[in-house]
C-alpha positions as CSV (number, residue, x, y, z in Angstrom):
1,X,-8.9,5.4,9.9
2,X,-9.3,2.0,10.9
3,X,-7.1,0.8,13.3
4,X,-5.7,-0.5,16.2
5,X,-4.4,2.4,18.6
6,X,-0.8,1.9,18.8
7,X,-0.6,0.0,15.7
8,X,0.2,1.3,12.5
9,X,-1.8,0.7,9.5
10,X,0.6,-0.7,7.5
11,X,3.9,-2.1,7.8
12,X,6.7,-2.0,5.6
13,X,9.7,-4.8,5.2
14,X,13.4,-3.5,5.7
15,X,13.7,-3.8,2.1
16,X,10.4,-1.9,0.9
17,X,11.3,0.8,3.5
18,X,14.7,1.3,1.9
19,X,13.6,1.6,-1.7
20,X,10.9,4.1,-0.6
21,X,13.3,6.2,1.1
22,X,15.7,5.7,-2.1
23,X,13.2,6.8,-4.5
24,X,12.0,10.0,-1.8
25,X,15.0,11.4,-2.2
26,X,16.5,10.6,-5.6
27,X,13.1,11.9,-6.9
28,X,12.8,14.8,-4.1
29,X,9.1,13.9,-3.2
30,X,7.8,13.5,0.4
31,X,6.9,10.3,0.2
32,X,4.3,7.8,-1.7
33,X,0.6,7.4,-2.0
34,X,-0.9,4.4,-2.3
35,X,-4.4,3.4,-2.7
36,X,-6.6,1.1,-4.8
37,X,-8.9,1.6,-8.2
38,X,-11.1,-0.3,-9.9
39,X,-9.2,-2.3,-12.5
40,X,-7.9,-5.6,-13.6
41,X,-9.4,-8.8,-14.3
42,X,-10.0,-9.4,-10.3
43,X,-11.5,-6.2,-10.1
44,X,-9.2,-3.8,-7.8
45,X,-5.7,-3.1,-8.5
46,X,-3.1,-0.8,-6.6
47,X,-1.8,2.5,-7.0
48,X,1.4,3.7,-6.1
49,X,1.7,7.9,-7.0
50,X,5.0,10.3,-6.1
51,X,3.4,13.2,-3.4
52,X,4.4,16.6,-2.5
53,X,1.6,17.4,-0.2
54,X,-0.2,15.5,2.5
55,X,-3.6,15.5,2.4
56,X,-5.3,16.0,5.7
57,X,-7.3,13.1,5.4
58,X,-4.3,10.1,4.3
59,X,-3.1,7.8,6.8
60,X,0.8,8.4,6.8
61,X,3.2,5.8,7.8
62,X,6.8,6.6,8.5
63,X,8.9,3.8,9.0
64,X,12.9,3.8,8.9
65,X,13.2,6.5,6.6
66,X,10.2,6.2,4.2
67,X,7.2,7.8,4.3
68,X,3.8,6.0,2.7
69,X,0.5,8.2,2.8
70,X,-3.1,5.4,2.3
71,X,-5.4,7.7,0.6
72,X,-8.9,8.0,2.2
73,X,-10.9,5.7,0.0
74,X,-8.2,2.6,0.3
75,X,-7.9,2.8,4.6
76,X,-10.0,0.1,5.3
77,X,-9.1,-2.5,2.5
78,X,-5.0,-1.8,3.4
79,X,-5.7,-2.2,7.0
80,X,-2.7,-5.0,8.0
81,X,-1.1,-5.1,5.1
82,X,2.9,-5.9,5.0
83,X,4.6,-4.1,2.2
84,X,7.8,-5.9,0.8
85,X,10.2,-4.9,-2.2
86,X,11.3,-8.0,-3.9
87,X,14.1,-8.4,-6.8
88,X,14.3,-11.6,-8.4
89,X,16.0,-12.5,-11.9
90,X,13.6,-11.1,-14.3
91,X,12.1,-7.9,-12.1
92,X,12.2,-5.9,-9.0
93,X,9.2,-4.5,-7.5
94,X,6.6,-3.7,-4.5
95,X,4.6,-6.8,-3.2
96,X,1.7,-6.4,-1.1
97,X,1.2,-9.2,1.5
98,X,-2.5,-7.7,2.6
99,X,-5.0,-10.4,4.4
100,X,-8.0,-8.6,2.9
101,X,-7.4,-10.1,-0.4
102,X,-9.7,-12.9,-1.2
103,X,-8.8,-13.5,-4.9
104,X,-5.6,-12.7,-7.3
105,X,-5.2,-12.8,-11.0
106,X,-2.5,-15.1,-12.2
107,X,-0.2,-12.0,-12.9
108,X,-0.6,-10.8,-9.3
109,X,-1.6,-7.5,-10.4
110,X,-5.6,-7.5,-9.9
111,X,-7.1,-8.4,-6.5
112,X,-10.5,-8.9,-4.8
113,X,-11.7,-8.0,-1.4
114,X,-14.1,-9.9,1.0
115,X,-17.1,-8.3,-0.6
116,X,-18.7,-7.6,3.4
117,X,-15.2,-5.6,4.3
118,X,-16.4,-2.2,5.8
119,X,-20.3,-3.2,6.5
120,X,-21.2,-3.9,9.5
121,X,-21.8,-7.6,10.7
């Protein structure tokens, strides 16, 4: 993975970690996967899948209750990401404050990376 010993990968908001934890066990899953796919008019877009099993080589995160599992291929563009949960008048949902984001579609739901993230400098 790539990080910081001592520092975890991700970080989760008190509110992101409660609806993760809420939707673990209403849904009986041990915990969330997320990742990123090609997709979307900015060209990446994130995933967010119920898991059972942990696969050997995902990154969990445990905080306060809530488990998160980064799937191999999405370590290194998550890396310092904040995840918040976020109701508002018109809809409720995961927000991902990540600093590797260069660009955003207006809707919020396509992103872009630095294109040199993960090559050596």
């Amino acid at each position: 993975m790539f990080g910081i010993p001592g520092r975890q990968a991700v970080t989760l908001t008190s509110k992101a970690a409660a609806q993760i934890a809420k939707l673990m066990q209403k849904e009986g899953h041990s915990g969330l996967r997320i990742g990123v796919k090609k997709g979307g008019c900015a060209g990446m877009e994130y995933t967010m899948d119920y898991v059972d099993e942990t696969d050997p080589n995902d990154e969990v995160v445990e905080q306060d209750g809530a488990r998160i599992m980064i799937a191999p291929m999405a370590q290194m563009f998550l890396f310092g990401t904040e995840i918040d949960y976020e109701t508002t008048l018109l809809e409720s949902g995961f927000r991902f404050n990540n600093p590797n984001v260069t660009e955003a579609c207006g809707c919020g739901e396509s992103i872009k990376f630095d294109e040199t993230l993960g090559q050596e400098k």
